[in-house]
C-alpha positions as a Markdown table, in Angstrom:
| # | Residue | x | y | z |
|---|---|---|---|---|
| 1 | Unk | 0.0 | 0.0 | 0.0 |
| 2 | Unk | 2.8 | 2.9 | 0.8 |
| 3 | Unk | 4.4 | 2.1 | -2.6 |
| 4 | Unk | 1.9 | 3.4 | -4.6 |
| 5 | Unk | 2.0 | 6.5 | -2.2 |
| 6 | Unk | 5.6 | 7.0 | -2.2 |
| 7 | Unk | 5.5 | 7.7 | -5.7 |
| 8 | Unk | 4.0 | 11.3 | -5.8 |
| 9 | Unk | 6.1 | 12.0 | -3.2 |
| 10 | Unk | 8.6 | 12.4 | -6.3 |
| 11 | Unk | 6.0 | 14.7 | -8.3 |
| 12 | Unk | 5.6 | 16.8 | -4.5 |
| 13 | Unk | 9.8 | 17.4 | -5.0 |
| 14 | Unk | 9.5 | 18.8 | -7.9 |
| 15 | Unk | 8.3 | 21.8 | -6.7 |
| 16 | Unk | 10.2 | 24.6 | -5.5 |
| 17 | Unk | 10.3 | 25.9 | -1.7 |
| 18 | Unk | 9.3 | 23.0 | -0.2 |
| 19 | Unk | 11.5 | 22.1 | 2.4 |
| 20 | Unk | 8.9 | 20.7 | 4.8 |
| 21 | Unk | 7.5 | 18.6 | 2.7 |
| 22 | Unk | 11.1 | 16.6 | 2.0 |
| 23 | Unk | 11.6 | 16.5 | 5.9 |
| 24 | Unk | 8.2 | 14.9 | 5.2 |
| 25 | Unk | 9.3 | 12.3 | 2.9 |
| 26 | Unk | 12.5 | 11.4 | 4.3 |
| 27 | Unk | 10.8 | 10.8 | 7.7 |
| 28 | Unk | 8.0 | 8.6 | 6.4 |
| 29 | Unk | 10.6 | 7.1 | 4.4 |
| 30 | Unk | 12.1 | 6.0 | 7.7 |
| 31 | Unk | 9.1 | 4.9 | 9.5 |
| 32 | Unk | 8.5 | 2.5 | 5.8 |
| 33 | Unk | 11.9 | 1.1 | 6.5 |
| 34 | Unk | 11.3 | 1.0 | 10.4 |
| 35 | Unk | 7.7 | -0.8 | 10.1 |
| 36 | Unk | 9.5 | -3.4 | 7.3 |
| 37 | Unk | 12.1 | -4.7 | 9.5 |
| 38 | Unk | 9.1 | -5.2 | 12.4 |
| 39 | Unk | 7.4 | -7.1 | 10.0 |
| 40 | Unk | 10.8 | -9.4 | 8.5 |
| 41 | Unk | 12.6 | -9.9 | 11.9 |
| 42 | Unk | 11.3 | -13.4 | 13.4 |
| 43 | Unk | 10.5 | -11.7 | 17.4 |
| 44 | Unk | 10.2 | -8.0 | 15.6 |
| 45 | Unk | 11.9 | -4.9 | 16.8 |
| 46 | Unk | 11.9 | -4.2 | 20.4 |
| 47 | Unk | 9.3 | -1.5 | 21.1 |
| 48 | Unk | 11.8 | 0.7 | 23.0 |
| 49 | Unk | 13.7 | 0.8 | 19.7 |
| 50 | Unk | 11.0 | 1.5 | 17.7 |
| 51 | Unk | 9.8 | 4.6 | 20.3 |
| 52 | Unk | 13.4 | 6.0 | 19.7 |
| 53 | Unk | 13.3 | 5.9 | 16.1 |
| 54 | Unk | 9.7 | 7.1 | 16.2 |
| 55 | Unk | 10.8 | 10.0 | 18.9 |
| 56 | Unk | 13.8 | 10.9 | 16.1 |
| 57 | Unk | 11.6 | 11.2 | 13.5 |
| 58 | Unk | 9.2 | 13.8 | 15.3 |
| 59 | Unk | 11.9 | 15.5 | 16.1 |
| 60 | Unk | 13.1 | 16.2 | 12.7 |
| 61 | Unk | 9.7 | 17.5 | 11.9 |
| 62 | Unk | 10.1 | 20.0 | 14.6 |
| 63 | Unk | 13.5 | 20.8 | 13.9 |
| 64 | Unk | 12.1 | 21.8 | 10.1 |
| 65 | Unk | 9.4 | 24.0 | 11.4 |
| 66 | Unk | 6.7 | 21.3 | 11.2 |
| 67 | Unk | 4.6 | 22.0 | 13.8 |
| 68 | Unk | 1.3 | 22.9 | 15.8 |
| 69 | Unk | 0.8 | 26.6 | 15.8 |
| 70 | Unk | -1.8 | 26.7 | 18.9 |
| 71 | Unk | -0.3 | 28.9 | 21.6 |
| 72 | Unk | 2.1 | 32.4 | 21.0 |
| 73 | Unk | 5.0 | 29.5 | 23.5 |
| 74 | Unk | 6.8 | 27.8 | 20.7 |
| 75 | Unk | 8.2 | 25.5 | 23.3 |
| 76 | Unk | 4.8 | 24.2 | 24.2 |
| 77 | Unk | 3.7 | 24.2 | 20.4 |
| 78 | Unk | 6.7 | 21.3 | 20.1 |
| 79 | Unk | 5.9 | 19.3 | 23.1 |
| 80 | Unk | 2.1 | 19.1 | 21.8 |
| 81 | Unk | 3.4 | 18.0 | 18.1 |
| 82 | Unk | 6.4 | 15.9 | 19.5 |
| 83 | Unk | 2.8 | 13.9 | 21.5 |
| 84 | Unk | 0.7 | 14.0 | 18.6 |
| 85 | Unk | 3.0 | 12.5 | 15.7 |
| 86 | Unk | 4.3 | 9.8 | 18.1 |
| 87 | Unk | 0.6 | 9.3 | 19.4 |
| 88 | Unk | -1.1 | 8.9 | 16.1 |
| 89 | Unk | 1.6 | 6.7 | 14.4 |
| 90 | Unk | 1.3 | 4.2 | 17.0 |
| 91 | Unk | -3.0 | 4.6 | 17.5 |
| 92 | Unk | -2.9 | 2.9 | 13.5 |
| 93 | Unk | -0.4 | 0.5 | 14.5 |
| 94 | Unk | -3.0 | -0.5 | 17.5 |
| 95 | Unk | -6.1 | -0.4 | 15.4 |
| 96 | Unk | -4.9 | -2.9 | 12.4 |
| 97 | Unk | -6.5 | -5.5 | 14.9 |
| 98 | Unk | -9.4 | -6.8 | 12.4 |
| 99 | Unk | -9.0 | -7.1 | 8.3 |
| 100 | Unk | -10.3 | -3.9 | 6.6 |
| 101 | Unk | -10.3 | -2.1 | 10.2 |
| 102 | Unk | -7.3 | 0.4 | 9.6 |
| 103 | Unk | -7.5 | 0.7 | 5.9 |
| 104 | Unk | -11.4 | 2.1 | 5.9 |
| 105 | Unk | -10.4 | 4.2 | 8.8 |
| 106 | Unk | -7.3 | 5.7 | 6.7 |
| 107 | Unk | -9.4 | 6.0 | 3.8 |
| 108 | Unk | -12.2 | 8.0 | 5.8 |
| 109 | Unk | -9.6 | 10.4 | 7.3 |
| 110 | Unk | -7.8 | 10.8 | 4.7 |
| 111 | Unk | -11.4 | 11.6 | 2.2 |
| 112 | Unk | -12.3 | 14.2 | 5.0 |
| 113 | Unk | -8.4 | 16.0 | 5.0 |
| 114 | Unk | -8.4 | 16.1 | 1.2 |
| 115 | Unk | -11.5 | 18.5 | 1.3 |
| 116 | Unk | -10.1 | 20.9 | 3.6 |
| 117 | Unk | -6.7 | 21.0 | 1.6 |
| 118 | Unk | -8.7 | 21.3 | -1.7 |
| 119 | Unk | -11.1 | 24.3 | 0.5 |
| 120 | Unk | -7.9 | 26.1 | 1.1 |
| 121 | Unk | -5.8 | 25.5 | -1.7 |
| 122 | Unk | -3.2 | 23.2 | 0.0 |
| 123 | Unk | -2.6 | 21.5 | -3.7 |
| 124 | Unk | 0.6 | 19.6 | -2.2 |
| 125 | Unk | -1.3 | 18.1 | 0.7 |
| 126 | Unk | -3.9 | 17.6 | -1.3 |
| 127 | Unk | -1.6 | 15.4 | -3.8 |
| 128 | Unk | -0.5 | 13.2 | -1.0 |
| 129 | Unk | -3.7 | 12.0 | 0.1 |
| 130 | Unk | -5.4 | 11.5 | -3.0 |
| 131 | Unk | -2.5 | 9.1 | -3.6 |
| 132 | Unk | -3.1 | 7.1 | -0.3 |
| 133 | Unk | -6.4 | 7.1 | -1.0 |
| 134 | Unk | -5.8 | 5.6 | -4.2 |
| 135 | Unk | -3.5 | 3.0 | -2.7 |
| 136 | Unk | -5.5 | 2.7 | 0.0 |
| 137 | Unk | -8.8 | 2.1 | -2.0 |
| 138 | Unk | -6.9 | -0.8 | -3.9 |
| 139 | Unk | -5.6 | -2.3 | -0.7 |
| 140 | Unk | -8.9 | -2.7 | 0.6 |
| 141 | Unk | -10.0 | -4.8 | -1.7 |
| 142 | Unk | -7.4 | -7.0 | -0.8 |
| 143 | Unk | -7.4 | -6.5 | 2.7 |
| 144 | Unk | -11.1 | -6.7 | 3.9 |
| 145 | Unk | -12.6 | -10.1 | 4.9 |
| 146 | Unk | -10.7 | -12.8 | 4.6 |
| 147 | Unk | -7.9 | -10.7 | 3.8 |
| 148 | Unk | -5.6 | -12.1 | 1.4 |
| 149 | Unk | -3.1 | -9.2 | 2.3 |
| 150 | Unk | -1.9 | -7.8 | 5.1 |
| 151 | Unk | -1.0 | -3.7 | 6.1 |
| 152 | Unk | 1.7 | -4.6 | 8.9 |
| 153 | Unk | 3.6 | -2.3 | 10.7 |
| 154 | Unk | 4.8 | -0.8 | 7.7 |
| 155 | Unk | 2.0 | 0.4 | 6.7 |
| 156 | Unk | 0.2 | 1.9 | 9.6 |
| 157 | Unk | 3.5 | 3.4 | 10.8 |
| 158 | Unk | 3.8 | 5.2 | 7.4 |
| 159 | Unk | 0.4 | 6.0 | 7.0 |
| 160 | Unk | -0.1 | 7.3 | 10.5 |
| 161 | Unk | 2.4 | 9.4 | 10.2 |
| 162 | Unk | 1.8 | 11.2 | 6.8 |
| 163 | Unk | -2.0 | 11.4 | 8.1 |
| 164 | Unk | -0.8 | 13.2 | 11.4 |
| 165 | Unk | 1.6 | 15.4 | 9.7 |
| 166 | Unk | -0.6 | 16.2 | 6.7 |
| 167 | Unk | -3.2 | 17.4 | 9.7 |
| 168 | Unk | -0.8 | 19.8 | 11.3 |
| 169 | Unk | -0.4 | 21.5 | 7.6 |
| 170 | Unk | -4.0 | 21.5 | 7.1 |
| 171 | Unk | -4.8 | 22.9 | 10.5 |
| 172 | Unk | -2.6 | 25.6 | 11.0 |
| 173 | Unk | -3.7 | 26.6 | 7.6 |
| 174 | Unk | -7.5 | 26.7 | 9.0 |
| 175 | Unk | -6.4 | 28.6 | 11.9 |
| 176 | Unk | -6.6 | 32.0 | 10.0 |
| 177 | Unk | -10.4 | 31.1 | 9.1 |
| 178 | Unk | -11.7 | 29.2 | 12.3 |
| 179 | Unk | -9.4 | 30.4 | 15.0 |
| 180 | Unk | -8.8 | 27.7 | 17.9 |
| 181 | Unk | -11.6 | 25.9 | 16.8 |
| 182 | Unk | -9.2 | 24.4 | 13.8 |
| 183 | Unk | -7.6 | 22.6 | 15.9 |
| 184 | Unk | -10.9 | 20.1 | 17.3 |
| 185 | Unk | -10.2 | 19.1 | 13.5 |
| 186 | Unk | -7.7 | 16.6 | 13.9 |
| 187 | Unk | -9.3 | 15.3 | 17.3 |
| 188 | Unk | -12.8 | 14.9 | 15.5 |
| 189 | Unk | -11.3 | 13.1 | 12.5 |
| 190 | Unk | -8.9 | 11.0 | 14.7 |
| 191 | Unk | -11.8 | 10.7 | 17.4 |
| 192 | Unk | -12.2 | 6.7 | 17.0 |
| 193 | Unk | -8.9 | 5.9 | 16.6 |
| 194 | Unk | -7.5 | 8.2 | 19.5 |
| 195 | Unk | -10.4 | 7.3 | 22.3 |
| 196 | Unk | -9.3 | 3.6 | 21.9 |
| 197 | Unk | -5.6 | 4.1 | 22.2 |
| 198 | Unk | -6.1 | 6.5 | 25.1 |
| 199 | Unk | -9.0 | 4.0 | 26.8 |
| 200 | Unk | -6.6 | 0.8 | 26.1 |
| 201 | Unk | -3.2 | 3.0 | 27.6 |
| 202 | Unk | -5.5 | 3.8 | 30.6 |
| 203 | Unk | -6.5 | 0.5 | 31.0 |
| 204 | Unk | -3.0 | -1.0 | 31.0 |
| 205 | Unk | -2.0 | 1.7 | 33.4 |
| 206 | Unk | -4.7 | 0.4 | 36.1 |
| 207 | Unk | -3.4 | -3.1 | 35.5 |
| 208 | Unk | -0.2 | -1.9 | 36.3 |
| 209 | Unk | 1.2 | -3.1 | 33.0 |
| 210 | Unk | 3.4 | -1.6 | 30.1 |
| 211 | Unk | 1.4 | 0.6 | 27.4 |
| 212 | Unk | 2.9 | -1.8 | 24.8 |
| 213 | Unk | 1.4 | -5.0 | 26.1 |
| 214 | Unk | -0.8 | -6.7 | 23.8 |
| 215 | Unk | -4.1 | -7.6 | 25.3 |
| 216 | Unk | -7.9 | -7.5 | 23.6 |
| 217 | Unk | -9.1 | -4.6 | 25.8 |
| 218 | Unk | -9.2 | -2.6 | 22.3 |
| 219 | Unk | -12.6 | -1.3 | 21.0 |
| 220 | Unk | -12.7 | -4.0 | 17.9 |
| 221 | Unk | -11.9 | -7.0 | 20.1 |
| 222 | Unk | -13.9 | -6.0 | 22.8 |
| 223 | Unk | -16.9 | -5.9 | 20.4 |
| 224 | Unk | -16.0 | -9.5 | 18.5 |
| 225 | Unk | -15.5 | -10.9 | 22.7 |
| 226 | Unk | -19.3 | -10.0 | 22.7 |
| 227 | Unk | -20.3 | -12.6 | 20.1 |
| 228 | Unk | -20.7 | -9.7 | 17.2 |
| 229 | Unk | -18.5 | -11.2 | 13.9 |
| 230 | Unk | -16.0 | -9.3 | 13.0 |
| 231 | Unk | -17.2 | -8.3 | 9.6 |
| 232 | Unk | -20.2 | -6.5 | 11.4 |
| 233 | Unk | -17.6 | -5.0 | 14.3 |
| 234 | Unk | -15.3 | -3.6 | 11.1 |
| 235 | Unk | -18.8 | -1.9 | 9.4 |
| 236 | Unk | -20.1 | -0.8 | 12.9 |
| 237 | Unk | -16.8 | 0.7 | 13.6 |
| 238 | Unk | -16.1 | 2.6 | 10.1 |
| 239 | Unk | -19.8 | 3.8 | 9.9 |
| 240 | Unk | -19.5 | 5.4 | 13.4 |
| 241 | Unk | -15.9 | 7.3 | 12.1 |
| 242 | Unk | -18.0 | 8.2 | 8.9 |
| 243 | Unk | -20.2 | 10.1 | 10.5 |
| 244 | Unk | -18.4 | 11.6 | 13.1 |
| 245 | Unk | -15.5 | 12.7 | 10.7 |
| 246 | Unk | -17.9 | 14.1 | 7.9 |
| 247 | Unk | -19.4 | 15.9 | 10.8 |
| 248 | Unk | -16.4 | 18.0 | 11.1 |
| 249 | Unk | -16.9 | 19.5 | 7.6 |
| 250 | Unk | -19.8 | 21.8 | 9.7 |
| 251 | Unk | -16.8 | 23.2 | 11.5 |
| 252 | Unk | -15.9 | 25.4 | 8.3 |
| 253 | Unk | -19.3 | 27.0 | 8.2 |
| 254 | Unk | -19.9 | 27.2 | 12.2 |
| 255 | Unk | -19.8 | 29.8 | 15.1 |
| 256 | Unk | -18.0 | 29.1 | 18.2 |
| 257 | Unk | -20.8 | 27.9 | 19.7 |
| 258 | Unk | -21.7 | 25.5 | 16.7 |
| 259 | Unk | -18.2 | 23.9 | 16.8 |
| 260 | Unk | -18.5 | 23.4 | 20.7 |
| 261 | Unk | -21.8 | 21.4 | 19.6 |
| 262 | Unk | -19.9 | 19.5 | 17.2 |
| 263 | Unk | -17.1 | 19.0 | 20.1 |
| 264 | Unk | -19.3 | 18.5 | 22.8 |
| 265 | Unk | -21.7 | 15.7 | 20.2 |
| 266 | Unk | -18.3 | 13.9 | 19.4 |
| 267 | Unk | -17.4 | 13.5 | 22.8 |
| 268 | Unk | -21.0 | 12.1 | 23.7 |
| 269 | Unk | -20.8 | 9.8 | 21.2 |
| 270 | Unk | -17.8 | 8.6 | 22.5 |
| 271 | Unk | -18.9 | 7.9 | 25.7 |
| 272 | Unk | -21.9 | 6.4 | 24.8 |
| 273 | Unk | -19.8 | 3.7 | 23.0 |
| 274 | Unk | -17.4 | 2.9 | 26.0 |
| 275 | Unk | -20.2 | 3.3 | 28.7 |
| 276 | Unk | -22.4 | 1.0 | 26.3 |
| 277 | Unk | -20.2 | -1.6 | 25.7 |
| 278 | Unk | -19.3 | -1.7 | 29.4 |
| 279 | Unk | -22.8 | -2.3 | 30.1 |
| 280 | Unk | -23.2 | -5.1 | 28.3 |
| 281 | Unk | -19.9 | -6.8 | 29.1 |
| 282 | Unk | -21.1 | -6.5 | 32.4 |
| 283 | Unk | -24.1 | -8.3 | 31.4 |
| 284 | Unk | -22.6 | -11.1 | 29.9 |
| 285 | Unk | -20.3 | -11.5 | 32.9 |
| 286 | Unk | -23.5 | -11.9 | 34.7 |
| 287 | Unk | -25.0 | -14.5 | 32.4 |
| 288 | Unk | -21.9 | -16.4 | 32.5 |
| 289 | Unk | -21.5 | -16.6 | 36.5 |
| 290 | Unk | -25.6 | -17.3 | 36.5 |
| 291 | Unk | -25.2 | -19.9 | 33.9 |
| 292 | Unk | -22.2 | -21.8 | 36.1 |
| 293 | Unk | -24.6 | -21.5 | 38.9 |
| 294 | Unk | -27.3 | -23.0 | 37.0 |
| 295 | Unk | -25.3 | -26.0 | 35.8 |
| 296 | Unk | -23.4 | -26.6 | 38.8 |
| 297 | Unk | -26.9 | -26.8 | 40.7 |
| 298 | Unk | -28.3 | -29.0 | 37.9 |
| 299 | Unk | -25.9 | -31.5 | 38.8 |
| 300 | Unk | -26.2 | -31.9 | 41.7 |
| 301 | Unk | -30.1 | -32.5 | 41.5 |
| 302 | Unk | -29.5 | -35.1 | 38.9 |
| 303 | Unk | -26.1 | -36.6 | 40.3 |
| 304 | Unk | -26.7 | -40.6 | 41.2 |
| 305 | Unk | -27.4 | -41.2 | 44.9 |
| 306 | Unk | -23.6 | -42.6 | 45.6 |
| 307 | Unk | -21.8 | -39.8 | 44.0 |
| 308 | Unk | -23.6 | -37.5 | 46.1 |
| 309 | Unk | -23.1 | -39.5 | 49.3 |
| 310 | Unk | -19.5 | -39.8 | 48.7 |
């Protein structure tokens, strides 16, 4: 999938004065390479390596200039980028837990970006995505249930990273029409993908165990431990991240108040997923103990006389 995106990276160098945009390339260049070896080395790369590479390569993007443009404290304008690239990288790495999951969610974001660099004449951005939609539009074919190919670190490392970048480029450019509300952009877009890396980190933190430990406390595998199959989890999921990303498209036409709505209905939905599904796992937990009880008491009633006697 990032091959056919790397290419217009070549027709993006062509044009003059664009510095940022090669810090762009060579860092999702490294992150391609990064995400192969993960995927060709037998036990993978250790995740403490791959969070220093990962740590480099947002550095280098601040180093260039890449970077938030929230608050007047360019220090704190790094720290929040430095979290966000490194955060969003790793949330698509997390979510290519089901076949289709992370390519329909790339191709979502990636539709919704494309608008707002085509509504503000970002042409350059606007060149990158089309490409990974493209490539990621033929992937899916492929990838979706059964998948007969596989995305892999490689690929969600690269395309989380061009996606998080290509946001910063897009919203600092909205800042001069929307003011701080540009910046619920990204969040709204991202909103799936970021509330289950943040719910699964928190989780692991209660359980006193390491952020990088794999466990099925994410959102998808949450969902198929319900008894749901995971074709309908993957379609549940990705029409949920339609709706809420397309709903961010209001933003450009909004007061202050109307994007707070928008902010304030994302985060609802939100918690009406995890408070739902919490519910109900709850529920099952009490079927399961009630069902034991019922079995257990079953045979006793119905054991023969000497098994009970002895």
């Amino acid at each position: 999938m990032a091959n056919g995106t790397t290419k217009s990276f070549f027709s993006i160098l062509l044009y003059p004065n664009l510095h940022k945009f090669y810090t762009l390339f060579l860092g999702a260049s490294i992150l391609l390479i990064l995400g192969l070896l993960d995927d060709i080395v037998e036990n993978g790369i250790h995740y403490r390596n791959k969070l220093i590479t990962q740590s480099a390569v947002a550095l280098l993007l601040i180093f260039s200039g890449i970077r938030f443009e929230i608050f007047p404290i360019t220090q704190l304008n790094n720290i929040i980028t430095f979290v966000w690239i490194i955060g969003i990288m790793n949330t698509f790495n997390f979510l290519d837990g089901l076949d289709g999951l992370a390519t329909g969610i790339i191709i979502i974001s990636s539709s919704v970006l494309l608008f707002f660099a085509t509504t503000q004449n970002q042409m350059e951005a606007a060149v990158l995505l089309a490409a990974l939609i493209g490539a990621s539009i033929g992937f899916f074919r492929h990838n979706f249930f059964s998948a007969k190919i596989f995305m892999g670190d490689s690929g969600s490392l690269f395309s989380g990273f061009l996606l998080g970048t290509l946001a910063i480029f897009i919203t600092n450019r909205l800042s001069s029409e929307l003011s701080y509300s540009s910046y619920l952009l990204p969040l709204i877009i991202f909103c799936i993908p970021i509330a289950d890396t943040v719910a699964v980190t928190i989780i692991r933190l209660l359980k006193r165990k390491s952020i990088f430990y794999a466990d099925r406390n994410h959102l998808h595998h949450r969902l198929v431990d319900l008894k749901i199959r995971p074709k309908n989890v993957v379609i549940l999921i990705l029409v949920i991240n339609i709706y809420v990303a397309l709903s961010s498209i209001l933003l450009l036409g909004l007061s202050y108040l109307g994007c707070a709505i928008i902010a304030i209905q994302t985060l609802i939905i939100i918690i009406g997923i995890y408070t739902s599904l919490t519910l109900f796992e709850k529920h099952k937990k009490l079927e399961g103990i009630r069902s034991v009880k019922t079995v257990n008491l079953s045979e006793m009633v119905y054991a023969p006389k000497e098994e009970m006697l002895n």
